[in-house]
C-alpha positions in Angstrom: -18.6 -7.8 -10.2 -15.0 -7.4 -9.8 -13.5 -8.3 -6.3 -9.8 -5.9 -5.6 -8.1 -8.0 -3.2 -4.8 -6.4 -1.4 -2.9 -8.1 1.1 -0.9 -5.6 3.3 2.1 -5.7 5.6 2.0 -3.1 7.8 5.2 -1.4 9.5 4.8 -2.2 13.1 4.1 1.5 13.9 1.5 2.1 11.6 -2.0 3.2 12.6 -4.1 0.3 11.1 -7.6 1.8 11.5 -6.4 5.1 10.5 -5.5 3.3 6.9 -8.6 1.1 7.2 -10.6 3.9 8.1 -9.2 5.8 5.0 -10.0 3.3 2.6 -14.1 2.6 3.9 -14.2 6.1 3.4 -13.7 5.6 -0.2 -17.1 3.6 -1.0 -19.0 7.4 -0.1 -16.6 9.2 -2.6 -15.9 6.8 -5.7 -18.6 5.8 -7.6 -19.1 2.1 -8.7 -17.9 0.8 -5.0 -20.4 -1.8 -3.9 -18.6 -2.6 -0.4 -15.3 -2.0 1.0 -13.7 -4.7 3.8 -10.9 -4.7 5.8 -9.1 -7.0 8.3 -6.3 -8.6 10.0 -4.8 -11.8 9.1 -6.5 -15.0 11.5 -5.7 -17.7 9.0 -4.5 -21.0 11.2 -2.4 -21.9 7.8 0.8 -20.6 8.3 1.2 -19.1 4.6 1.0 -15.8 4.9 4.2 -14.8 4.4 4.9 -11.5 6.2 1.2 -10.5 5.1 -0.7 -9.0 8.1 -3.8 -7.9 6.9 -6.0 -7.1 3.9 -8.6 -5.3 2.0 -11.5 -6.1 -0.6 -13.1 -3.1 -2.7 -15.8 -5.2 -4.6 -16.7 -2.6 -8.0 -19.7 -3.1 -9.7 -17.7 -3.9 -13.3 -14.3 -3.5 -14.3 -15.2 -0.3 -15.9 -15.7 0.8 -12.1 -12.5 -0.5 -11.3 -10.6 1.2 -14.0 -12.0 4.1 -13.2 -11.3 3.8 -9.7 -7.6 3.1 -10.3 -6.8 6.7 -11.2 -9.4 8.6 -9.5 -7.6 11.5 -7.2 -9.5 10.3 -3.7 -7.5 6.8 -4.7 -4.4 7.8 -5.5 -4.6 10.4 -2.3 -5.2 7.0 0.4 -2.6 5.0 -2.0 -0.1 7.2 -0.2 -1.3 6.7 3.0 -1.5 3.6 2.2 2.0 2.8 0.8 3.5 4.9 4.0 2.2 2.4 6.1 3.5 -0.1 4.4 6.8 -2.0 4.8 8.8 -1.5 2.2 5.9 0.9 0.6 4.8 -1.0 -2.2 7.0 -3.6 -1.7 4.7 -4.7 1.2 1.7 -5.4 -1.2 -0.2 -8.0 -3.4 -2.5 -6.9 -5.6 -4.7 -9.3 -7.5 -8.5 -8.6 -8.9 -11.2 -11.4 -10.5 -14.6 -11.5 -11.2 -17.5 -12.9 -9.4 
């Protein structure tokens, strides 16, 4: 299994279940998707730098995951995505590994 972890700084405007809902509604149209989280930050650490919330998309393989990458229902909610975003991509961190 392959965990897609995204950590997300929203603009302060943004409409964060609008995105979240956007992203769960992937697991119904891309196949491979085994479950699709999303939440805000409640770490007590302090590290977070700027990053407000994030999102897992857990893919059955990395085949899954590559072919998620360009599918057109994922590139369509990367936009919405990267709107919401401050600095657009700039306010992302992207980083997959197996489990």
């Amino acid at each position: 299994m392959i965990r897609h972890t995204v950590l997300c700084k929203f603009k302060p405007d943004a409409d964060v279940a609008a995105v979240f809902a956007a992203l769960k509604a992937l697991q119904q149209k891309i196949p491979g998707i085994l479950a699709i989280t999303c939440g805000a930050d409640n770490s007590p650490e302090g590290l977070q730098k700027g990053y407000t919330h994030g999102f897992t998309v857990d893919f059955v393989d990395a085949a899954a995951r590559d072919a998620y990458l360009p599918h057109p229902e994922h590139q369509k909610v990367g936009v919405i995505v990267v709107a919401a975003m401050e600095g657009g991509t700039q306010g992302l961190a992207v980083v997959d590994w197996e489990v």
